[in-house]
Phi, psi and omega in degrees: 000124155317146144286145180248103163336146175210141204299131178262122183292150162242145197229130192261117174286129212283328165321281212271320174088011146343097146336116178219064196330125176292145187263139199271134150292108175254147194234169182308131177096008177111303171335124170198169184238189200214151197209132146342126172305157159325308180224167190250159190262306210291318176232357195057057200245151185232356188258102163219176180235133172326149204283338184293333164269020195258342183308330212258358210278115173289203160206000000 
């Protein structure tokens, strides 16, 4: 069986629109998920929405 590569969601900051790769959560049994920064590196903005929502995302 191939390993299959796997997509790191990305999150757009709602201040700035700064690009940002989700930081992988790893949980018991291998598995893990990806959660927004804390903060944006660029303006320190807290708000952001994954890049697959943002066409829909208003303010």
């Amino acid at each position: 069986m191939s390993h299959v590569p796997e997509t790191v969601k990305q999150y757009v900051c709602v201040d700035c629109q700064t690009m940002h790769a989700g930081t992988p959560i790893h949980h018991d049994g291998g598995d893990h998920t990806f959660e927004p920064p804390a903060a944006c590196g660029a303006c320190e903005g807290s708000e952001f929405v994954e890049l697959g929502g943002w066409i829909h995302h208003h303010d």
